[in-house]
C-alpha positions as CSV (number, residue, x, y, z in Angstrom):
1,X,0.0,0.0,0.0
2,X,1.8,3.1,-1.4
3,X,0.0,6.2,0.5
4,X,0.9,9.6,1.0
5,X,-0.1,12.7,2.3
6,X,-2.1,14.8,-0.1
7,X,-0.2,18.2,0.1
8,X,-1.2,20.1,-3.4
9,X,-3.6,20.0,-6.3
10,X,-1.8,17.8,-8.3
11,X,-1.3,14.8,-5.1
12,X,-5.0,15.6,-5.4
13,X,-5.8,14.5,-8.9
14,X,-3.2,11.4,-8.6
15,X,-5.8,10.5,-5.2
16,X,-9.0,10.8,-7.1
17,X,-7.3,8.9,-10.1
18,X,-6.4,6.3,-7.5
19,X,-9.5,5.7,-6.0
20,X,-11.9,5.5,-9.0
21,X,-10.9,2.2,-9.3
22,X,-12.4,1.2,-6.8
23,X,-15.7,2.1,-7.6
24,X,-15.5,0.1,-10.5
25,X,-14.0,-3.2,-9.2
26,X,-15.2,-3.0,-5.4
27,X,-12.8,-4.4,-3.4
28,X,-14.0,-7.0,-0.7
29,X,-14.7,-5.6,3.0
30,X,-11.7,-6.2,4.9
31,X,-9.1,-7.3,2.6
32,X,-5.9,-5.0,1.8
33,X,-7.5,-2.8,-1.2
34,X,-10.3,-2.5,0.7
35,X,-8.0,-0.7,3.3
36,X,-6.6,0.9,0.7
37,X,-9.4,2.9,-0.4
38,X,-10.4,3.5,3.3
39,X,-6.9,5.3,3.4
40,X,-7.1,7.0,0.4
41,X,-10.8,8.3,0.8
42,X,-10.5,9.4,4.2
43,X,-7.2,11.7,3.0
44,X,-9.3,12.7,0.2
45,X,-12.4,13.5,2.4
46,X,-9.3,15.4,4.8
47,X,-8.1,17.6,1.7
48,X,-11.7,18.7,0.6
49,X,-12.4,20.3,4.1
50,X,-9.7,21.7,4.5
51,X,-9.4,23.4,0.9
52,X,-13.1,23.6,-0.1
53,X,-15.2,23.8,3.3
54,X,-18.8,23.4,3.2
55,X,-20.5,26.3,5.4
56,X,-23.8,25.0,6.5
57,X,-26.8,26.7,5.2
58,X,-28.7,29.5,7.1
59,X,-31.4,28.9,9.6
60,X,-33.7,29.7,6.5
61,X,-32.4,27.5,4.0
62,X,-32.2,24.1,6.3
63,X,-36.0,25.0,7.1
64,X,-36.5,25.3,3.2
65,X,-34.5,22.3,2.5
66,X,-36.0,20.4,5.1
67,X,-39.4,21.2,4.1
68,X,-38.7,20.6,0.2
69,X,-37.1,17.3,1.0
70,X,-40.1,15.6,3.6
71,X,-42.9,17.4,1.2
72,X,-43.6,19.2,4.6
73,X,-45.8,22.9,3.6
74,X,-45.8,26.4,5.5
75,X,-49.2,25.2,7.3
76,X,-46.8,22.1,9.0
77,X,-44.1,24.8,9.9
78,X,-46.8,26.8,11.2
79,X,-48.1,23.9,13.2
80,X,-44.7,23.1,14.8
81,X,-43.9,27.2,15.6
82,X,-47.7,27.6,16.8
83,X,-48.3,30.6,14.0
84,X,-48.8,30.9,10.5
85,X,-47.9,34.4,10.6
86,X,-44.3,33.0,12.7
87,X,-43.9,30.4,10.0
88,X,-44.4,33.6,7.2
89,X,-42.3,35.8,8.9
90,X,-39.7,33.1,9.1
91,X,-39.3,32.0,5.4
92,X,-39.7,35.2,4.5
93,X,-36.7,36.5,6.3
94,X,-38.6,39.0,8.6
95,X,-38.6,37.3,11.7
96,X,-35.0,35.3,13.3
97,X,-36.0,31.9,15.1
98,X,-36.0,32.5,18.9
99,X,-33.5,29.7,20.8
100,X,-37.2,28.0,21.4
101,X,-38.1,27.5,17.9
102,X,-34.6,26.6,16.8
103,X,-34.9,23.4,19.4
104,X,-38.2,22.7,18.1
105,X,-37.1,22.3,14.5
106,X,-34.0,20.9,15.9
107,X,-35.8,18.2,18.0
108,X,-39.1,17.4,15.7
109,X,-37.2,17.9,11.9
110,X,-34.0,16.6,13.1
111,X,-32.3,19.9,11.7
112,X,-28.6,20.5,12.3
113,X,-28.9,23.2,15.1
114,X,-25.8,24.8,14.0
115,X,-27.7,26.0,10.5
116,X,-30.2,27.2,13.0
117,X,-28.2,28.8,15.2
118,X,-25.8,30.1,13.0
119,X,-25.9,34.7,13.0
């Protein structure tokens, strides 16, 4: 197993050439190339945060996502904040989630609490 730190752009490419073998020929779970690409993935996962982070989405955008994803509607955010004009206010960007409302959506909609936190 030949591995190395992925340092630049181009150790980069070589990774990503690397491991798309192994989405063609899967390697079997626990033998050596399945190590391998364990390895490799995890230092490819490693490199992506640190050069192209992901910032979470706003409080607004998870409750959008959220709602988009589970086919949930206004009336169903409106249920879960106790007001349709809350809900309105909300997703319309007039309104911030109190802490309250953020632990509701956190706890019943399973959303990341640092997109609803976030300032």
């Amino acid at each position: 197993m030949d591995i190395r730190p992925i340092r630049n752009e181009e150790d980069y490419t070589k990774a990503l050439t690397e491991i798309a073998q192994f989405f063609e020929n899967e390697p079997e779970i626990g033998s050596p190339a399945a190590d391998h690409f364990d390895v490799l993935a995890a230092l490819i996962a490693a490199y992506e945060r640190d050069h192209w982070p992901v910032e979470p989405p706003d409080a607004v955008d998870a409750i959008r996502w959220t709602m988009e994803l589970r086919h949930y509607t206004q009336k169903d955010l409106a249920q879960l904040l106790g007001s349709n004009s809350r809900a309105s206010e909300i997703l319309n960007r007039k309104r911030r989630l109190t802490m309250e409302q953020a632990r509701k959506l956190h706890d019943e909609w399973q959303i990341p609490a640092e997109s609803l936190i976030a300032a």
